[in-house]
N, C-alpha and C positions, 0 to 999 in steps of 0.2 A: 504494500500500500504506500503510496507516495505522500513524502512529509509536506503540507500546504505550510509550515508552522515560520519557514522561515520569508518566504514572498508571497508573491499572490499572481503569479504570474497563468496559475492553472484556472483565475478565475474569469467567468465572462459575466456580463451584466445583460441579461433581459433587458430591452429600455422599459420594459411597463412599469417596472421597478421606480422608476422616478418621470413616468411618465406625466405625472400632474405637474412639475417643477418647470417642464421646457418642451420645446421643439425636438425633433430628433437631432440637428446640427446644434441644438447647444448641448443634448448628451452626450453626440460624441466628444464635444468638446470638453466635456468635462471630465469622461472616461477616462481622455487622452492625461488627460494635466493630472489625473492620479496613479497613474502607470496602470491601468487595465488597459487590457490589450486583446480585449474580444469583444464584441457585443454581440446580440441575437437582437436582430430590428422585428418589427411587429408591420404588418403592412398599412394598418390606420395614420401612422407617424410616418411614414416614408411616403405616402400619399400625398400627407399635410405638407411636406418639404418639396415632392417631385423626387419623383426615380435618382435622373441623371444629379441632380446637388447631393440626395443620400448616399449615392455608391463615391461619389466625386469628396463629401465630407470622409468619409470612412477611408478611402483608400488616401486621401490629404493627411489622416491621424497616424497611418499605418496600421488600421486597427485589421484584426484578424473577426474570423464570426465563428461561433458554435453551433448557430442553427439558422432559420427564417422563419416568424410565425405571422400567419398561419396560414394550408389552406385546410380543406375538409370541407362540413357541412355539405356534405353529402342527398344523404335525404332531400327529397322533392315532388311534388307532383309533376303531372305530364308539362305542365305550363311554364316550370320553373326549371326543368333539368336541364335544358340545352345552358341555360345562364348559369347553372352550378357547373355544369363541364367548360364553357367558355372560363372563366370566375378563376377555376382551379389549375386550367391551363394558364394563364398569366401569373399565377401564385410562380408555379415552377419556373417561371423564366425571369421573375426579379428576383426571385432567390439566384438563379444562374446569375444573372447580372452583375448582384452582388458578389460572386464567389461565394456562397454560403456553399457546407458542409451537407447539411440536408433543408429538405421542405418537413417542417414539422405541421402534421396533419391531425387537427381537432374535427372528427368525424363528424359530427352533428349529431341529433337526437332526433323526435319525431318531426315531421316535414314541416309542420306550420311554424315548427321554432328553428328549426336550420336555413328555411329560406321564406324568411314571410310572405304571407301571401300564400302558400300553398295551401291547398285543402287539409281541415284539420284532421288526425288520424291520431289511432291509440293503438297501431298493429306495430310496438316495439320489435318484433320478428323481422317485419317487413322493412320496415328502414334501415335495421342491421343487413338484411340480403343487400338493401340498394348504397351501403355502404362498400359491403366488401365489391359490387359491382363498379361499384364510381374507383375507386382504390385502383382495380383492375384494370378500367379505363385508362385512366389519367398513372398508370405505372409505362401504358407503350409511350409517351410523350415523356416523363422523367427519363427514361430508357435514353431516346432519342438525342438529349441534348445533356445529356452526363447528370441528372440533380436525383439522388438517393431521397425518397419519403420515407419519413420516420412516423408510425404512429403515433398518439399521447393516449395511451387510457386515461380517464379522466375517472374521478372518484364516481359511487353510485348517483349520491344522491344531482349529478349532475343528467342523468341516462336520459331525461324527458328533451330535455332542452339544448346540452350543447355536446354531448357523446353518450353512446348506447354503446359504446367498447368501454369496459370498465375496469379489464383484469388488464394484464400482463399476458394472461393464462389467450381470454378474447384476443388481443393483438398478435400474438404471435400464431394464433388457430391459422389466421387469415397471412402471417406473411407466408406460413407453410404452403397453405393452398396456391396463396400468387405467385409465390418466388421459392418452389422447394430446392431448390438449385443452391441458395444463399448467396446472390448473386454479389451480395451488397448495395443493392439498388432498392432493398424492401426491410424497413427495420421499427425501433421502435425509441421512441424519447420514452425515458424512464426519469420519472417524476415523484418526487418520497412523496408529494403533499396528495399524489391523487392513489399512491400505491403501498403504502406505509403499514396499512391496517390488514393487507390479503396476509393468510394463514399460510399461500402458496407464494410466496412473494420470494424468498430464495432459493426455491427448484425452479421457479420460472424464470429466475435472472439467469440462474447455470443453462436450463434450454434454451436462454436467448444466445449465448455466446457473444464473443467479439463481433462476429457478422451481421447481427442484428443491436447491439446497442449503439445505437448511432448519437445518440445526446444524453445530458443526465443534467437535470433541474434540480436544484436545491430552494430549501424556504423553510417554515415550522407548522407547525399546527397548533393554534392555538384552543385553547379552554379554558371559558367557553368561546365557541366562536360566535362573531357576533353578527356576522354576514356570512352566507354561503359562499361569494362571488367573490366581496374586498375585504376578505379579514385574514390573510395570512399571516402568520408571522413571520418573523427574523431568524434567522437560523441562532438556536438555543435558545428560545423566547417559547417553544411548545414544548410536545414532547415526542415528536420523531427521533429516532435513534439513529440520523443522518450518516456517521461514523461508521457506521457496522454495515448501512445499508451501500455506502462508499467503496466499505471494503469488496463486498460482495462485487458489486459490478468491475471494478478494476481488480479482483484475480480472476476475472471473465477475459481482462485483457483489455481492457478499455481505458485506452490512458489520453481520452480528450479536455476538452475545459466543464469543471463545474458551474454552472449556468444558475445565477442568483434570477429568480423569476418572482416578486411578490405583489400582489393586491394588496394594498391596502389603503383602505378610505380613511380609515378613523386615525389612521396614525403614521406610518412613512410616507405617503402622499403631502401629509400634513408639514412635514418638514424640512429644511433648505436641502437643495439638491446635495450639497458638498457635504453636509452630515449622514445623508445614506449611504455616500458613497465609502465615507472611512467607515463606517461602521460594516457595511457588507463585507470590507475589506478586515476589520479586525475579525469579524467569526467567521469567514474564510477562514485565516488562519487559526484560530482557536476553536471551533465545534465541528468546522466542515471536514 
């Protein structure tokens, strides 16, 4: 397991993380000025800035990326699929743009909250098939122009609204089927805050291997929480066992950047950008 304790050099910043404080061109810029040296852009904030300024700021920092979020949401009625396929094809190709590592893909949940506007549906079945089909689609276009999709199981009580993949155990079902090959084009972001709690959580990291973990998210869980959405914590602020679950994926062989990712409304949002950052920066080194 590799010591964080002395730099920070294995950390990357999520921008949502301080998303409320700035623009994407002043995260990086502030990334930059504190020696991080990775970010994972979110597509809402590189939208706000323009493509060509965000890749143009990012590669001006010299910053590196761990990931690109997001595409997915999947799920859709007949009315709305062609624009989830259009939607998710673009996702892949400003990730390319950027050089990003992988397309981190948040699946969506039932139709009418994956793509509004769809007709309302409770056939959680059904949207899981039109999942692993969208996946399947949108893998020959990742194929085509080199961008590897990473799944995110998301916690349960998310399965209505923004993922019906919830394990580990669920994402990795479906890289089998799409990609039994292990092509490295089909994997999975591995997330404590949404995987913390599965009972199968480290036989599922051992069957994902090197080949399939393509990102790993860090944060805490707090208690109680006080939002479902923005109430994460800070790494050592809940009680995930981040450390043990760290080790597990890096003797899988996974030796990329740990990716600080938090919501939080009530409280990091709330505070000046340059104080989240030393502070991610200190439990990096100390919990992560």
């Amino acid at each position: 397991m590799r010591d964080f304790s002395r730099d920070h050099r294995a950390l990357s910043l999520n921008t949502a993380t301080v998303r409320k404080q700035g623009d994407l061109v002043a995260i990086i810029e502030a990334a930059a000025r504190h020696g991080i040296t990775a970010i994972a852009p979110w597509r809402d904030q590189v939208a706000a800035v323009g493509l060509d300024r965000a890749v143009r700021a990012a590669r001006d920092a010299g910053l590196a990326f761990s990931g690109y979020c997001r595409g997915g949401m999947f799920p859709a009625d007949a009315a709305h699929a062609e624009a989830a396929r259009d939607d998710n094809r673009r996702a892949v190709d400003e990730a390319k743009a950027f050089g990003a590592p992988c397309l981190v893909l948040v699946v969506g949940g039932l139709p009418q909250f994956s793509r509004p506007g769809s007709a309302a549906s409770k056939d959680i079945g059904a949207a899981r098939r039109q999942v692993e089909d969208g996946i399947g689609e949108l893998l020959d276009h990742a194929r085509d122009v080199g961008m590897p999709l990473a799944i995110e199981p998301l916690h349960p009580m998310y399965a209505a609204d923004r993922a019906c993949v919830n394990t580990l155990a669920q994402a990795l079902d479906i890289c089998d089927a799409l990609d039994p090959g292990r092509s490295g084009m089909l994997g999975v972001a591995a997330d404590v805050y949404h995987i913390w709690w599965d009972p199968n959580l480290y036989p599922d990291i051992k069957r994902a291997g090197r080949e399939r973990l393509l990102a790993f998210h860090v944060c805490d869980w707090l208690v109680p929480t006080r939002d479902l959405l923005t109430d994460r914590g800070m790494m050592g602020d809940g009680v995930i066992d981040i450390r043990s679950i760290r080790a597990a994926v890096e003797a899988e062989g996974f030796d990329g950047f740990s990716e600080v990712e938090i919501f939080s409304e009530l409280d990091w949002w709330q505070r000046p950008m340059d104080e989240v950052l030393k502070t991610c920066i200190e439990r990096h080194k100390t919990v992560v």
